[in-house]
C-alpha positions in Angstrom: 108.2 93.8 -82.7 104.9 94.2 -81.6 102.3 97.0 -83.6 102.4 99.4 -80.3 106.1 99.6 -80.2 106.2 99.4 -84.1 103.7 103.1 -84.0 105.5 105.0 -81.4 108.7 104.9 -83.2 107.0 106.0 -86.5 105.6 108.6 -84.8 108.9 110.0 -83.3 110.5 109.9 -86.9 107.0 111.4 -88.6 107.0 113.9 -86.0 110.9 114.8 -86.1 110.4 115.0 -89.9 107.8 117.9 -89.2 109.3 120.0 -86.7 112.3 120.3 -89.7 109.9 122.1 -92.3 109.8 125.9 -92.4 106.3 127.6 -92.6 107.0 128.5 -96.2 106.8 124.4 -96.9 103.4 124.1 -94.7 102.2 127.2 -96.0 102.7 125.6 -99.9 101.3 121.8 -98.7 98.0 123.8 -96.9 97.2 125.8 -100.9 98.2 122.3 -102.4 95.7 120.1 -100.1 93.1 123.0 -100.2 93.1 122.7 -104.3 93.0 119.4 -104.5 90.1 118.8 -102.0 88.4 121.6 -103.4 88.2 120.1 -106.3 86.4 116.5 -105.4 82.7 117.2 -106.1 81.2 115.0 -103.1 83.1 117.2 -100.9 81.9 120.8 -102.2 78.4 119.6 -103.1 77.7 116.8 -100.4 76.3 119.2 -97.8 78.2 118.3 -94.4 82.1 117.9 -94.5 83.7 117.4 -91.0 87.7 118.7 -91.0 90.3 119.0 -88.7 91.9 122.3 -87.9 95.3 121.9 -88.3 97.8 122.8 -85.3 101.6 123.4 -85.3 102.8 121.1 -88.4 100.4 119.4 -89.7 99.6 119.5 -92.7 97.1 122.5 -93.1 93.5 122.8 -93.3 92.5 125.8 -92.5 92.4 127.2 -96.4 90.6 124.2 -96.4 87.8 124.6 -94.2 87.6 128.3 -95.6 87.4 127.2 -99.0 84.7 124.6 -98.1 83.4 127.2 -96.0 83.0 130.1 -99.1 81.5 127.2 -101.4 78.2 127.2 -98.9 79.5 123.6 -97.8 78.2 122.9 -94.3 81.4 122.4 -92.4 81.9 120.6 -88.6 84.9 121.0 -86.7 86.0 118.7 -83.8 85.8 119.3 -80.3 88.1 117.4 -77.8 86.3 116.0 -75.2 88.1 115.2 -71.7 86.6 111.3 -72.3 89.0 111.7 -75.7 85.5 111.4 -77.9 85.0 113.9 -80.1 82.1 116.3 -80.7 81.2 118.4 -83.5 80.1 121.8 -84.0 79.5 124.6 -86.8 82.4 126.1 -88.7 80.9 129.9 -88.8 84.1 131.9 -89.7 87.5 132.6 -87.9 85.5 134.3 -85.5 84.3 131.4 -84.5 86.7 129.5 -83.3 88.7 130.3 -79.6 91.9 128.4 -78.0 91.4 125.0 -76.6 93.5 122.7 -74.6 96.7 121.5 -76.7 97.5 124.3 -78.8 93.5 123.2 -80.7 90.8 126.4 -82.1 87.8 124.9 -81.8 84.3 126.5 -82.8 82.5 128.1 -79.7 78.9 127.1 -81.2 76.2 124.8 -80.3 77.7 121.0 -80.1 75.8 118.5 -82.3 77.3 115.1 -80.3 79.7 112.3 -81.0 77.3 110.9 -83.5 77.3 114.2 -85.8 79.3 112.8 -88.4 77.1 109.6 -89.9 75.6 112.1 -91.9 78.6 114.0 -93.2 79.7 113.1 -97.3 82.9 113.5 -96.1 85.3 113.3 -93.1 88.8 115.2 -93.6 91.2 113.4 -90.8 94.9 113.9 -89.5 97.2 111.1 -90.2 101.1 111.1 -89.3 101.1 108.4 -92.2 99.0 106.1 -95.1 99.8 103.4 -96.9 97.9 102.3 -100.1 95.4 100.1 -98.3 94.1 103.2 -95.8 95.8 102.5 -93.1 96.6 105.5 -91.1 98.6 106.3 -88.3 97.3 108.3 -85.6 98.9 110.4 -83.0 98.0 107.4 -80.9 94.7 108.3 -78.8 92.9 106.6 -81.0 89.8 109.8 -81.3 89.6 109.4 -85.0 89.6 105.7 -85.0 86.2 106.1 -83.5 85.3 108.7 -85.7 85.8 106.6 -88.7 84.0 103.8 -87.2 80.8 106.1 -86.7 81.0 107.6 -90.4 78.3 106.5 -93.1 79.0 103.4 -95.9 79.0 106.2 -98.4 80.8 109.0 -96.6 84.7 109.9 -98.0 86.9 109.2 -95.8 90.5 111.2 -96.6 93.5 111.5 -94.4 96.0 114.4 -94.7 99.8 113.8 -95.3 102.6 115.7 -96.5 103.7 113.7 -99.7 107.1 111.4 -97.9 104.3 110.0 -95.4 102.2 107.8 -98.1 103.9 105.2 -97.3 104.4 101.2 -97.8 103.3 100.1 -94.7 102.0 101.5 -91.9 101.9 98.8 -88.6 98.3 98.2 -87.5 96.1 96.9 -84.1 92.9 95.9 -84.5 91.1 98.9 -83.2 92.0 100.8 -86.2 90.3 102.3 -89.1 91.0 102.6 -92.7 90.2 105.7 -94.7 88.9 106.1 -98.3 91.8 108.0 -99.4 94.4 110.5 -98.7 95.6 113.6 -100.0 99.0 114.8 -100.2 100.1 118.1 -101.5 102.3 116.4 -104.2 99.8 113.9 -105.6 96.8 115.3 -105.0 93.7 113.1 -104.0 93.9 109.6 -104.2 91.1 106.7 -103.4 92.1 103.1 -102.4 
């Protein structure tokens, strides 16, 4: 079975899996992950973090980019492009965020480009899946694949799972990226 094939019906069980847990369960993982991040020093003292803002049910990040966000961290939040790139811009409070295409908030500041994050310690991405050698499983469009190939040498580079999608394998094509890491509200932070 070929690696395309091999995603899209991960993705339909990962995504089926979702839908099934209540908001009492996403509200729990979203404190869980928010701890745990909160607690890696290159992330609350490395100056630029860039997050996701979690929609529907994924697993949450918006405690997340508050708490980054109270602890002076400079945080970027994406910005869907129509090319499928994504740009960056300033986290300034809830108030700065307004609806977007897809069910997305996205900050309403000035954009700093594609090419925002090489400077960023860290780079917080959605992943319907990890295994232990950082491969992640996207939602298939392939926007934080180039994100992750634009990031620093240095820069963390964490995906976001609930704690049943760190898993063996996850199929790959050779546009993808590994991350540094993931964290799941069970285990916590872990690097590879």
């Amino acid at each position: 079975m070929d690696g395309a094939r091999t995603k899209g019906e991960m993705r339909r069980r990962v995504l089926a899996a979702r839908r099934e847990l209540d908001e009492g369960a996403r509200d729990a993982a979203g404190s869980a992950v928010r701890d745990a991040l909160l607690g890696v020093p290159r992330l609350i003292m490395g100056g630029t973090v860039a997050v996701y803002y979690s929609v529907g049910a994924e697993p949450n990040t918006r405690k997340l980019v508050a708490g980054l966000h109270r602890h002076g961290v400079y945080v970027l939040l994406p910005v869907l492009l129509d090319s499928g790139e994504l740009d960056w811009a300033s986290y300034e409070g809830p108030d700065s965020l307004a609806p977007a295409g897809r069910g997305l908030l996205e900050p309403t500041g000035p954009r700093h480009g594609v090419d925002a994050v090489r400077g960023a310690a860290g780079v917080v991405c959605p992943a319907l899946a990890v295994d232990a050698a950082g491969r992640r499983l996207g939602r298939g469009a392939g926007c934080y694949d180039r994100v992750l190939g634009r990031v620093g040498p240095q820069a963390l580079t964490l995906a976001v799972v609930y704690d049943s999608e760190l898993v063996e394998s996850v199929p790959v094509e050779a546009h993808d990226r590994p991350v540094r890491g993931v964290v799941t509200p069970g285990g916590g932070v872990r690097l590879f």
